[in-house]
N, C-alpha and C positions, 0 to 999 in steps of 0.2 A: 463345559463338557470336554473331557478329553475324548477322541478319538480316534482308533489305530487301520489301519488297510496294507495289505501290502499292494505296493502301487504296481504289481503285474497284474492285479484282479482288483479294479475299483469297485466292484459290487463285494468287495469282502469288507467295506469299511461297513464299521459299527460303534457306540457308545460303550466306552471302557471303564468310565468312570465320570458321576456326573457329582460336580464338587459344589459346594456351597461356599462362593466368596470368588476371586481371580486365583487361578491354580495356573500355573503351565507347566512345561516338560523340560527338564531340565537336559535328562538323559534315557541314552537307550541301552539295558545291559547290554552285554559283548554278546550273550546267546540269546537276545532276545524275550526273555521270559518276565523281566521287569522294569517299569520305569521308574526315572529318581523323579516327584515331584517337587516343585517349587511352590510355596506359599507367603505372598508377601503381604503382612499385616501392616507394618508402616515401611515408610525408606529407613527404617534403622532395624528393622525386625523380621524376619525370614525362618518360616518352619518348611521342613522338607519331610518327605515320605518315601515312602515305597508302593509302587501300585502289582500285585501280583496280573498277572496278563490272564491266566488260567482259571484264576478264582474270583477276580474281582475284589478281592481282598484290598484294602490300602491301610498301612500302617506307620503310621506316625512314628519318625524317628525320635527316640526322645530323650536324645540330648542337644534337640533344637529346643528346647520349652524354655532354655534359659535365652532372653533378649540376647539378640546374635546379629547380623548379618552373615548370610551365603550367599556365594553368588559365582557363578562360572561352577556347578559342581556337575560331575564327571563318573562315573564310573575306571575304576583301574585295571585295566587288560590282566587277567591272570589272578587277582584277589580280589577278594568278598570287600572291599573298600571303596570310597572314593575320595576322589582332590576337590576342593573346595576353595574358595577365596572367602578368608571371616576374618572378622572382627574379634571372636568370642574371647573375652577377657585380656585383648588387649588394646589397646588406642588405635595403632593403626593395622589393614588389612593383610593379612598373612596368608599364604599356601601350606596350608595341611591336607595330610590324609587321614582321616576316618576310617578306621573299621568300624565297620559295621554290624558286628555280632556285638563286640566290646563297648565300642565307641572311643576307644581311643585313638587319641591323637598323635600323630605326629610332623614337629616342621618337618615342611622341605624347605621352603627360602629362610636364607637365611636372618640373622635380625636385624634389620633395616630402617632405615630413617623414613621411609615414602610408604605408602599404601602400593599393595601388587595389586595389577589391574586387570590383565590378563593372560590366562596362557596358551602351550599346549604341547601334548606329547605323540611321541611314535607312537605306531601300532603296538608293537612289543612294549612300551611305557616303560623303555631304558632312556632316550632322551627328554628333556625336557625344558621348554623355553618358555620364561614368563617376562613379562612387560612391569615396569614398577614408574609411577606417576610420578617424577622429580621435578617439587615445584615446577609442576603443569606440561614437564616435557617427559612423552614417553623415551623410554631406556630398555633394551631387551640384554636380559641373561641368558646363556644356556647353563646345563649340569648332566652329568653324566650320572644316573641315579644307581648304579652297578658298582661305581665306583668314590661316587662321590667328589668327581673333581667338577672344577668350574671348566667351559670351554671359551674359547675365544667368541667373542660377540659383537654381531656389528655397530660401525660408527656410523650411526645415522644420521639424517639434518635436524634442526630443529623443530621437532613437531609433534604429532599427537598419532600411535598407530589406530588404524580402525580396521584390521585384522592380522593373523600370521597364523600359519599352518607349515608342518613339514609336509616334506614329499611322502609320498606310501613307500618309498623303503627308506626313509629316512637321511639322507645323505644332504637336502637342501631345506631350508626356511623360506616361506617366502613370506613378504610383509608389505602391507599396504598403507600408507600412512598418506595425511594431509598435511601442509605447512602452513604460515602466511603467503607463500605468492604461489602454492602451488593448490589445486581441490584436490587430489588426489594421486600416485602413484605405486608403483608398483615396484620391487625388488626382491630380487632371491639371492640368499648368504649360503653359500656353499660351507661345509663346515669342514672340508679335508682339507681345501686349499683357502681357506678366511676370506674369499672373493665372495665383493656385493657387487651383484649386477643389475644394473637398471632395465626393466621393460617396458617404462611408458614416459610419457611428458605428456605433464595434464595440457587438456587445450582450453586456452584462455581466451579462445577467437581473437579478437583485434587487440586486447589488452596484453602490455609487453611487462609479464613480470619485474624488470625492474624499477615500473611506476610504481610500485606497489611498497607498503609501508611493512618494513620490518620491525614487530613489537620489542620491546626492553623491556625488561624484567625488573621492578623496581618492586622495595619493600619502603612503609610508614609506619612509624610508631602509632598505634591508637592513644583513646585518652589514658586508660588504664592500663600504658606497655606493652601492650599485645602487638606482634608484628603483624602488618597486613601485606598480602601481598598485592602486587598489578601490573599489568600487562600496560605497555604505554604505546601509540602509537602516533609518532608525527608524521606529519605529510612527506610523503618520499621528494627527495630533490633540494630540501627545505636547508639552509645553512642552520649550524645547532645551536648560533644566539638568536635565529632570528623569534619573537616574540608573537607566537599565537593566542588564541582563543582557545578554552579546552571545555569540551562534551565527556564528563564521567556515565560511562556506560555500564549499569550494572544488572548484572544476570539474575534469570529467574528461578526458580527452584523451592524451596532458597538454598535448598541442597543438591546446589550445582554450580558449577567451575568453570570459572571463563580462563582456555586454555588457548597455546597459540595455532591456534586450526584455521582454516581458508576463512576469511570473516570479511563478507559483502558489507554489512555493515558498517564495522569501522575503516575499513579502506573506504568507501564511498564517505564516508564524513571526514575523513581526514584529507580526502585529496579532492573533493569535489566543493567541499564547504571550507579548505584551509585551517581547521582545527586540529591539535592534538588530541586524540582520543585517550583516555586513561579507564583502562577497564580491572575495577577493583574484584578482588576476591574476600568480600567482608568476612565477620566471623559468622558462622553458620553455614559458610560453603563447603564443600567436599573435597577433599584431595590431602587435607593437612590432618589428618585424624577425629577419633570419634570427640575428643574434648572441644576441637574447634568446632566440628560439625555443631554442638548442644552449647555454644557461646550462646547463640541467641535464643534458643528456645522459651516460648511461653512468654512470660514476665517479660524476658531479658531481650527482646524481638529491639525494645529503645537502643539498643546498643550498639548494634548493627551499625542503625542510622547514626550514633555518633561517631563509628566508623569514619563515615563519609564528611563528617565533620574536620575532624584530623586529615581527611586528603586534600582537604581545601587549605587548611594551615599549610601541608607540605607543598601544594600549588606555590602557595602565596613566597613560598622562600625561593621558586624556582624562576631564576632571571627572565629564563626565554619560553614562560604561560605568563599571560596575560587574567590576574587576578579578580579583573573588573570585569571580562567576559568568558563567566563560567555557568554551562548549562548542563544539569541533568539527563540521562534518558534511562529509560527501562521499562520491558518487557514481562508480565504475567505478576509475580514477586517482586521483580521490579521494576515493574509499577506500580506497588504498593512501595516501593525506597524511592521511587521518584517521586509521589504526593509527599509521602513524608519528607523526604529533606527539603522539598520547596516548603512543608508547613515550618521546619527547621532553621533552615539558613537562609530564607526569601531575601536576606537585607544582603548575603553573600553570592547569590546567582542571580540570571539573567532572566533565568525560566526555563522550562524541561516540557520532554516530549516523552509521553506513558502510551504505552497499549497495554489492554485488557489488564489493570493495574486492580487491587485490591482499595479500596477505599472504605469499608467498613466489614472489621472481622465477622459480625456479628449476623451482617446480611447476608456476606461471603459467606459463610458457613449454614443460615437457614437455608436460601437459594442454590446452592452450587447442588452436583448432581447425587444422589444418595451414594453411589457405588467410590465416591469421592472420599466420605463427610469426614469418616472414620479417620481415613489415610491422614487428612489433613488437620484434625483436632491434636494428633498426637506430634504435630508441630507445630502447632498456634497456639494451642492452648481449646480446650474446652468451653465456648459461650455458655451452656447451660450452667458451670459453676459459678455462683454469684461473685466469689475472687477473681477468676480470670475477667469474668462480665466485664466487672469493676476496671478491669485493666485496659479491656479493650474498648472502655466510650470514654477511658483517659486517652492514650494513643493514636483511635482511630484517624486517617487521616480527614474524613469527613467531618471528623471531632472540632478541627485543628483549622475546616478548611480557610474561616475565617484572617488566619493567618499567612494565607496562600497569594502574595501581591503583586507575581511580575505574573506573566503571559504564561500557558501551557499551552499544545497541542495532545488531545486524546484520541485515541483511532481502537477500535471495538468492534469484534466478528459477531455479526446478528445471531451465528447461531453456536456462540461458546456454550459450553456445557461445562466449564470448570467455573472460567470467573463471566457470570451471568451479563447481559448489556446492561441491568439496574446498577452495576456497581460503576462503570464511566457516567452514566447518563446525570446518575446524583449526585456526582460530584464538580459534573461540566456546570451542573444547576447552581451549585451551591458557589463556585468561583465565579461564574457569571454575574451571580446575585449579590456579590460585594464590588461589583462594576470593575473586574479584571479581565483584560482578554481571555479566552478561550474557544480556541478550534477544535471542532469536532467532526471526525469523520468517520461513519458507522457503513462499515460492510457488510451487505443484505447476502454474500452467497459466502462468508468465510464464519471458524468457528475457533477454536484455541492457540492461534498461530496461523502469518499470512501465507495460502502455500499456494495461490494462483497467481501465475507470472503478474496478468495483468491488471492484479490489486499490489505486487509487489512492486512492480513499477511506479505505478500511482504513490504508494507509499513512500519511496524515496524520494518521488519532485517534491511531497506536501511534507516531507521532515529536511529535505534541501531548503526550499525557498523559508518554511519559519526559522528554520537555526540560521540563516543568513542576516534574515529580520533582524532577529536578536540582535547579531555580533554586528550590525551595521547600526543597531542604536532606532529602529523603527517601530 
């Protein structure tokens, strides 16, 4: 249900519009009289509307009906239009305006190698700054839309913004972004005199940023040429021949992007466990465009995993990884890439540590939650079709488990509603039942992701002390 009030008088809020499926608000016109809605059918699919405020009207814009992504859409101070961030007919994410009587289009960013990620404009909508995702590090532009020039922009650290906004009259930027050794801070870019000024330093309490691992950026050929890219992380302090252990950490999604952002994770494994971390961005991730995004779709999901195949070849040629002690881990999706490469390369790693991992499409998709099912067939593929069926009891890792022979660690929130406890439980069953170790640790008060301190703690001793096991040969 959408609902509107003006927050001087909370007794005026009331139902504006009561949608069938997940709708949200995207915007609010300038005079108030309408909202843009947002409707998102899959992560690759987005319809928008108009909600009239006076009549309850909502009308589908409809030149969303062609398979699109929108996303960041805005109304434009002063015309019947708005800015958008899409996809629609081209590979990667662009900044257009829409009119909205017409529907035409028009760029504003210009044609670019990256997906634009996000923006935003003055009040008057004569400036304009957007953010563009370069291999994984945000980049902001400005433009002058009066005139058309570019403006000077600033040089930021390496990292990922997660906000920016101008001032209300326009004269500064400010932007918020996370690094590797930082969580978060703060800066405003003056745009008369190109001055970045810092306002915060995150606090790390006891931890002295330069313990902290700074990732590299490395690309691998896959088996079929494709470049993959990943983020590398060694133990900070570490001399560059010396010869670690390495934990390929891969992201969930599957359409999503492991970028270089504050990451507890891989700093605690690389500098509490002495591993090099290597966190791949397979095909199916986000950030490189729509044809990489649909590498693995459906069928082609095998392919991903031999992704990970070719990382281990590109391990294997690197003097200072340690080829003989290489463990998997991942998270929701991947955890469904961490059963499979251990069904995969078992003869090539040590063993790996999964949460809330996918272990059979078919269960995953009866069990998970309805408001899910839909989102998620249109990236997996469809169980009920007897071709996909056919693919997914070939694939499945539960298929497979049989071939699963070093050690895992599984950890499972009792009350997930995406990937259900059946899907860890039958498959801790099913490695156990060919007499392999497996650990299993099931959280009675967590549900799609661990977000209580003190299950998040717990969770680091019990993926420190096995990944140690491992690499100690126990």
């Amino acid at each position: 249900a959408v609902l509107v009030a003006d927050p001087a008088d909370p007794a005026s809020r009331r139902v504006a519009y009561q949608a069938k499926g997940a709708v949200s608000v995207a915007d609010v016109s300038p005079d108030k009289s309408r909202l843009l809605l947002e409707r998102n059918l899959s992560n690759r699919e987005t319809r928008l509307a108009l909600l009239d405020l006076a009549s309850g009207q909502v009308s589908e814009l409809p030149w969303t009906g062609e398979p699109a992504r929108y996303e960041v859409s805005r109304f434009v101070p002063g015309r019947d239009a708005i800015l958008t961030v899409t996809d629609y007919r081209s590979d990667l994410r662009r900044l257009v305006e829409i009119d909205l009587g017409s529907g035409k289009r028009t760029p504003v960013s210009p044609t670019l190698d990256w997906d634009v990620e996000d923006y935003d404009m003055t009040a008057d909508g004569r400036l304009l700054a957007y953010a563009v995702n370069q291999d994984g590090y945000s980049r902001v532009r400005i433009i002058d839309r009066s005139t058309g020039a570019e403006l000077a922009s600033p040089g930021l650290p390496g990292g990922v913004l997660s906000g920016f906004e101008f001032s209300p009259d326009g004269s500064k930027l400010a932007l918020s972004m996370t690094t590797a050794r930082s969580a978060g801070d703060v800066w405003t870019w003056d745009l008369a005199t190109s001055r970045l000024t810092p306002w915060t330093s995150s606090e790390l309490g006891p931890i002295d940023p330069a313990s902290l691992s700074e990732p590299k950026l490395i690309r691998f050929n896959s088996f079929d040429g494709l470049s993959v890219p990943a983020f590398v992380y060694r133990p900070a302090g570490i001399a560059p021949d010396a010869r670690t252990p390495v934990v390929i950490d891969i992201h969930g999604g599957p359409e999503s992007q492991t970028r270089p952002i504050f990451n507890p994770i891989a700093q605690q494994i690389a500098n509490a466990v002495g591993a090099t971390v290597i966190l791949p961005n397979v095909r199916g991730s986000d950030g490189y465009g729509k044809r990489y995004l649909n590498h693995d779709n459906g069928p082609k999901s095998k392919d991903s995993v031999k992704d990970i195949g070719a990382l281990l070849d590109w391990i294997a040629a690197q003097p200072n990884l340690d080829n003989d002690r290489v463990a998997v881990y991942g998270q929701s999706y991947g955890g469904y890439m961490s059963l499979a490469s251990m069904a995969h390369y078992s003869d090539r790693l040590v063993g790996a540590v999964e949460r809330y991992g996918i272990s059979d499409f078919i269960t995953f998709l009866t069990n998970t939650e309805s408001y899910r099912r839909d989102n998620r067939r249109a990236e997996y593929g469809d169980e009920r079709d007897p071709e996909m069926r056919a693919v997914f009891q070939r694939i499945n890792p539960l298929a497979n488990v049989s071939k699963i022979r070093k050690p895992m660690l599984v950890m499972q929130g009792a009350n997930d509603p995406r990937v259900p406890q059946s899907e860890s439980e039958q498959v801790v069953a099913g490695i156990r039942a060919n007499g392999v170790e497996s650990w299993y640790v099931l959280y009675a008060d967590e549900g799609h992701g661990f977000l209580k301190k003190h299950n998040n703690d717990l969770r680091r001793e019990v993926e420190t002390v096995f990944l140690k096991r491992l690499f100690e040969g126990k």
